[in-house]
C-alpha positions as CSV (number, residue, x, y, z in Angstrom):
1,X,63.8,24.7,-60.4
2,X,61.6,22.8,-58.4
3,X,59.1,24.5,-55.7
4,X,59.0,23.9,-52.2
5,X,56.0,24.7,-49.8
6,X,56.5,27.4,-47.4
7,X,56.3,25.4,-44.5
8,X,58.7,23.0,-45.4
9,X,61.6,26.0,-46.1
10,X,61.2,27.3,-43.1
11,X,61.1,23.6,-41.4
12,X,64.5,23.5,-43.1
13,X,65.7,26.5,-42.3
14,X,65.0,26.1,-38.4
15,X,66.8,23.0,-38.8
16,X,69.6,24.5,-40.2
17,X,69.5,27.3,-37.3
18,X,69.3,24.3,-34.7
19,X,72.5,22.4,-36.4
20,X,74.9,25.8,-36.5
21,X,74.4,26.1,-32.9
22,X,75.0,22.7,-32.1
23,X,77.9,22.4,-34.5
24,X,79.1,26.4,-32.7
25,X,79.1,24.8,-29.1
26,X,80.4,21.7,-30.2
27,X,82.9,23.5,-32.7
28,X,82.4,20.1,-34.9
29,X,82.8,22.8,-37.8
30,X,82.9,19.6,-40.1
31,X,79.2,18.8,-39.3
32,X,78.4,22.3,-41.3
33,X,79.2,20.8,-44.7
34,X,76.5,18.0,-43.9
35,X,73.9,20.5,-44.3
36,X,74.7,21.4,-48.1
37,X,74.3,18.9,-51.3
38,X,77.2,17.2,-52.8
39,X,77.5,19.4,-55.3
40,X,76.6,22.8,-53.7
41,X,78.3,26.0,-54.0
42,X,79.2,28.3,-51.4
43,X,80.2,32.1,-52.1
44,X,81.8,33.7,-49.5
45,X,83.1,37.1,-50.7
46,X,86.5,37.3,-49.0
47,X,87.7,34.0,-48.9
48,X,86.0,33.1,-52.4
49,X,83.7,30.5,-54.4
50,X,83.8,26.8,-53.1
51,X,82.2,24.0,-55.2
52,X,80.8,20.5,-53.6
53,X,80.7,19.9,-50.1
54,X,84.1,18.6,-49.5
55,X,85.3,22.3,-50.4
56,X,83.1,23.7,-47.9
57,X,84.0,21.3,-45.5
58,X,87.8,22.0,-45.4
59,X,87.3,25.7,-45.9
60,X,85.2,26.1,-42.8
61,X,86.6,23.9,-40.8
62,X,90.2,25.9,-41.4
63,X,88.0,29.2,-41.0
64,X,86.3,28.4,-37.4
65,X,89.1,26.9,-36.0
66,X,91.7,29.6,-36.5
67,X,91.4,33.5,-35.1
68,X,89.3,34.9,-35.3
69,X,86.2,32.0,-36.3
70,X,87.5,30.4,-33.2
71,X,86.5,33.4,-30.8
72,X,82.6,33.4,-32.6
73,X,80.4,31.4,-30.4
74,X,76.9,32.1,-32.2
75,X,75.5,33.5,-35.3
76,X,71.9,34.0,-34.8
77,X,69.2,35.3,-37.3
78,X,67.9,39.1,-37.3
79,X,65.3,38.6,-39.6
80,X,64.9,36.6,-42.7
81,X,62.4,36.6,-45.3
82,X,60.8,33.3,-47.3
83,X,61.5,33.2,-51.4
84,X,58.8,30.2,-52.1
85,X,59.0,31.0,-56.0
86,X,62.6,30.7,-56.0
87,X,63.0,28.1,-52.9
88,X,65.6,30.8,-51.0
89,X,65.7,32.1,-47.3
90,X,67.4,35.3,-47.1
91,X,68.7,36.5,-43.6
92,X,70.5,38.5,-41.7
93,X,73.3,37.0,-39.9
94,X,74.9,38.5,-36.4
95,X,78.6,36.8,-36.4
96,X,78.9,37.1,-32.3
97,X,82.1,36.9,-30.9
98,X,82.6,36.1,-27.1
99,X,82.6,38.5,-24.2
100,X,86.2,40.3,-24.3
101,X,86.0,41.1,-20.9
102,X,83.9,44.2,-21.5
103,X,80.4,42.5,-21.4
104,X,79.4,44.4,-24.5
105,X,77.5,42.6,-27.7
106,X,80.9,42.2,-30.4
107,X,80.5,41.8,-34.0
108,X,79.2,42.3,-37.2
109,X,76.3,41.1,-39.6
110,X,75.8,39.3,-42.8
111,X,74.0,38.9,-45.8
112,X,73.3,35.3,-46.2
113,X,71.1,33.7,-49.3
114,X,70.8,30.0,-49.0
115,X,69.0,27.9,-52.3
116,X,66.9,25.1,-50.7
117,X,67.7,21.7,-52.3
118,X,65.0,19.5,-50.5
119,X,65.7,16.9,-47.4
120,X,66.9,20.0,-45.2
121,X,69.8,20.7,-47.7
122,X,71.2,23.6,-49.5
123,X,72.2,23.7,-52.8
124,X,74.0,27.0,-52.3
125,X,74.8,29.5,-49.8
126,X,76.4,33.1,-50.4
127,X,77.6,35.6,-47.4
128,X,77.2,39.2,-48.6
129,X,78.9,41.8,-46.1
130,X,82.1,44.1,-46.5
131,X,85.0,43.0,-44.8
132,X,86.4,45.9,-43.7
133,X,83.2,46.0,-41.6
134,X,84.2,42.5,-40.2
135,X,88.0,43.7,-39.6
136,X,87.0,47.2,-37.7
137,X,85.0,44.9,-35.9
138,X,87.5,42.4,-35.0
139,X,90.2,44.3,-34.4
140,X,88.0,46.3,-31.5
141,X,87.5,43.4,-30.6
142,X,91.2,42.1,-29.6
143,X,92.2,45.3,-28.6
144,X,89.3,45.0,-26.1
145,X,90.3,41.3,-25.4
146,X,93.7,42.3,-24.8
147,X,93.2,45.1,-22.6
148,X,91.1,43.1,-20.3
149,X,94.0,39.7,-20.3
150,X,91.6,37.6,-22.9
151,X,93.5,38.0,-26.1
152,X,95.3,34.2,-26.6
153,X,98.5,34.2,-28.5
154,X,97.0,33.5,-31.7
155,X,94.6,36.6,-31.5
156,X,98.0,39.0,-30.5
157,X,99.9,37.7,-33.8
158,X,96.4,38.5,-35.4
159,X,96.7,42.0,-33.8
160,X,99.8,42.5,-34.5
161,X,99.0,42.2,-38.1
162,X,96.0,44.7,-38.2
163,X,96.5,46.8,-35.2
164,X,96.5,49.7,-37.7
């Protein structure tokens, strides 16, 4: 496993930051798989394991363009720490979603481990939360949304779904 300077992880990681906001207000979700290896692995523990970036690449591009990815505007960092000995950045993730009407902070947070590849790409990435945290937390959400006329169609089916 090779080692990477300090400075140059967190180089990379700011970079990585910088292009997940870019690629949020854009919404080119494709752009995301750009910042992983060819052959890199992404765990994500509801949806599953997805190998090379092509796999990332359709599975987030399906995820943050359909409810509720498409209502999450930002996902910015907590804290993280620096693993030089093992070339990691460990963080904390807040998955925003947009103002329901409400004008209170929506959401809920993430582990996320990424495995520095060099050239400000990953070699892996894996999303550690429980997603009965991230339902509650959606589903507040559109009931929120819908109470205050900003739940779209696709978020009502959604609700209609989970209301329970």
């Amino acid at each position: 496993m090779p080692t990477y300077a300090r400075e140059e992880l967190e180089s990379a990681f700011r970079h990585y930051q910088d292009e997940v906001a870019d690629i949020a207000r854009s919404g080119e979700w494709s752009r995301f798989a750009d910042l992983f290896t060819e052959d890199a692995t992404y765990v994500e523990h509801a949806y599953g394991t997805f190998h090379g970036r092509e796999e990332i690449r359709d599975w987030i591009v399906r995820t943050m363009t359909t409810f509720p990815g498409s209502e999450m505007p930002g996902f910015p960092i907590d804290w993280y720490v620096v693993d030089e000995e093992r070339g990691r950045i460990v963080c904390e993730v807040w998955n925003d979603m947009r103002d329901p009407g409400d004008g209170a902070r929506h959401g809920a947070s993430n582990l996320t481990i990424l495995t520095y590849a060099g050239d400000n790409r990953w070699s892996s990435e894996e999303d550690v939360y429980n997603p009965a945290t991230f339902l509650r937390a959606t589903r507040k959400w559109a009931k929120v949304a819908a109470a205050n006329g900003e739940l779209g169609a696709d978020g009502e089916a959604w609700l209609e779904m989970f209301a329970r």
